[in-house]
C-alpha positions in Angstrom: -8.2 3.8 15.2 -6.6 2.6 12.2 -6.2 -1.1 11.7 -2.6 -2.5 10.1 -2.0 -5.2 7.9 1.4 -6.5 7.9 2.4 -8.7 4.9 5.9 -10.0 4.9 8.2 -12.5 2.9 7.0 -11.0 -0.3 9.0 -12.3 -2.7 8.6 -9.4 -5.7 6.7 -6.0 -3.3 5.2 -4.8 -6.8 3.5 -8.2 -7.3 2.3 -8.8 -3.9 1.2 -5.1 -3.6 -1.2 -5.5 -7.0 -2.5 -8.3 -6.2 -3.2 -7.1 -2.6 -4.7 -3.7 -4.6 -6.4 -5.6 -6.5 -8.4 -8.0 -3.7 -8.8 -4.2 -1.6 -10.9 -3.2 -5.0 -12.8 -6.5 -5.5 -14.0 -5.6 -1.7 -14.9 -2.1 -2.7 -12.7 -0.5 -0.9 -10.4 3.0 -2.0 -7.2 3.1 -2.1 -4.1 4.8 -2.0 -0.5 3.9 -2.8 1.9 5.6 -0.8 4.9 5.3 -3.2 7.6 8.5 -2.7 9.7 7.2 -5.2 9.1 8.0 -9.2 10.6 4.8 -10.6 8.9 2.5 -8.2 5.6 4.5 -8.3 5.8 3.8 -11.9 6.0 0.3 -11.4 3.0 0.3 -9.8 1.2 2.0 -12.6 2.5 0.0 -15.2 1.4 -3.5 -13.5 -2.2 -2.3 -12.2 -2.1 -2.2 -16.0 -1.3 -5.8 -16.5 -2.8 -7.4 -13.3 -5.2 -9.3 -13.3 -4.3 -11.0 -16.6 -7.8 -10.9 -17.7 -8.0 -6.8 -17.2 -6.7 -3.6 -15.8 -6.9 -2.3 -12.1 -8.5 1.5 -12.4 -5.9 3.5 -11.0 -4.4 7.1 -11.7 -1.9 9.4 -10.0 -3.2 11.5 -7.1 -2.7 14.6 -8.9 -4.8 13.5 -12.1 -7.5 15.6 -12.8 -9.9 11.8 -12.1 -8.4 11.2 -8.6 -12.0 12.0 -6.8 -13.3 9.4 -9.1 -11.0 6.5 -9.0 -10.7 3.7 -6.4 -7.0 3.6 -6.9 -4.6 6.1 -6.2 -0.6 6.2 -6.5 0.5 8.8 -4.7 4.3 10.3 -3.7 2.4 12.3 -1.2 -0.5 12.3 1.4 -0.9 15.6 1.4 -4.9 16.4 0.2 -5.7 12.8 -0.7 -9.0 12.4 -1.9 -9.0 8.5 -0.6 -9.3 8.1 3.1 -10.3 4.3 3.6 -6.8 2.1 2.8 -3.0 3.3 2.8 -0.7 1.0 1.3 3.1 1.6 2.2 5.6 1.1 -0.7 7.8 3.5 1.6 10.6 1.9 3.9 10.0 4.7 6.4 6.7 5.9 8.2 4.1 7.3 6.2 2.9 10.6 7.3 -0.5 10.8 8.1 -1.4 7.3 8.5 -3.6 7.8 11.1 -6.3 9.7 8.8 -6.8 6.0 7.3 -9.2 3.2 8.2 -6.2 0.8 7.0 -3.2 0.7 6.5 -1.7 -2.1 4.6 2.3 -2.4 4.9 4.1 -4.8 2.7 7.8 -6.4 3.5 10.0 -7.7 1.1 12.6 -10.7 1.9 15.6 -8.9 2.2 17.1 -7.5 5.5 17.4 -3.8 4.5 13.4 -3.8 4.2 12.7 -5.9 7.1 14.8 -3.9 9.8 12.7 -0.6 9.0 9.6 -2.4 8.5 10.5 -3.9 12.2 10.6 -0.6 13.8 7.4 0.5 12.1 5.8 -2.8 14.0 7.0 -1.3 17.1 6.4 2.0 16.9 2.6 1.1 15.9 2.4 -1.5 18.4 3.8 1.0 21.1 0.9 3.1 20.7 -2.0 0.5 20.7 -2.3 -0.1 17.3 -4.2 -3.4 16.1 -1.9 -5.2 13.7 -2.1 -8.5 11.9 0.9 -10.5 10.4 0.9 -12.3 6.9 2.9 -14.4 5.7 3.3 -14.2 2.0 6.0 -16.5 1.6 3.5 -19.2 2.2 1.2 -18.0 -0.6 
């Protein structure tokens, strides 16, 4: 069954997300970047580019010709993924196909209109027996 990671009080998603991508690739693991929308997938991109400071993230669209190869996908779809190990939600609504993922990382901004979905995401996975754990990035 897949495990779920909640991170909330992030203060900037993009920033929290990288640098949560970017401790999922230090432990070795795949990943994919559910992020529907073009402007904020692009985001994405452009910072796995920047972050670390000392290097770049490897990371490519999930329709790139190198998706099979890299450990970091960024994806507006889930639909013939070649990463099936972590899901990170950029999305404010339920990814499809989560279940199909060891982990699935979900990250919550400060503001109300991304904490009230991400609230009914909790309870829906909680409702079915899902293991979640909470994080508190406003303490970071």
């Amino acid at each position: 069954m897949t495990s779920i990671d909640f991170y909330h009080g992030a203060a900037d998603k993009v920033q929290s997300a990288c640098r949560l991508i970017g401790d999922l690739y230090a432990e070795g693991r795949r990943v994919l970047v559910y992020a529907p929308e073009e402007g904020l997938a692009t985001q994405i991109d452009r910072q796995l580019w920047i972050q670390p400071a000392t290097g770049f993230l490897p990371h490519c669209r999930s329709g790139d010709a190198l998706a099979a190869e890299t450990p970091i996908l960024i994806g507006a779809s889930l639909d013939n993924s070649a990463h099936h190990d972590v899901l990170v939600n950029l999305d404010g609504d339920l990814p499809p196909a989560f279940s199909r993922f060891e982990r699935l990382v979900e990250i919550v901004g400060t503001d109300e209109s991304d904490r009230g979905p991400a609230r009914e995401r909790f309870r829906f996975y909680r409702d079915r027996g899902y293991a979640i754990a909470a994080h508190d990035l406003s303490k970071d």
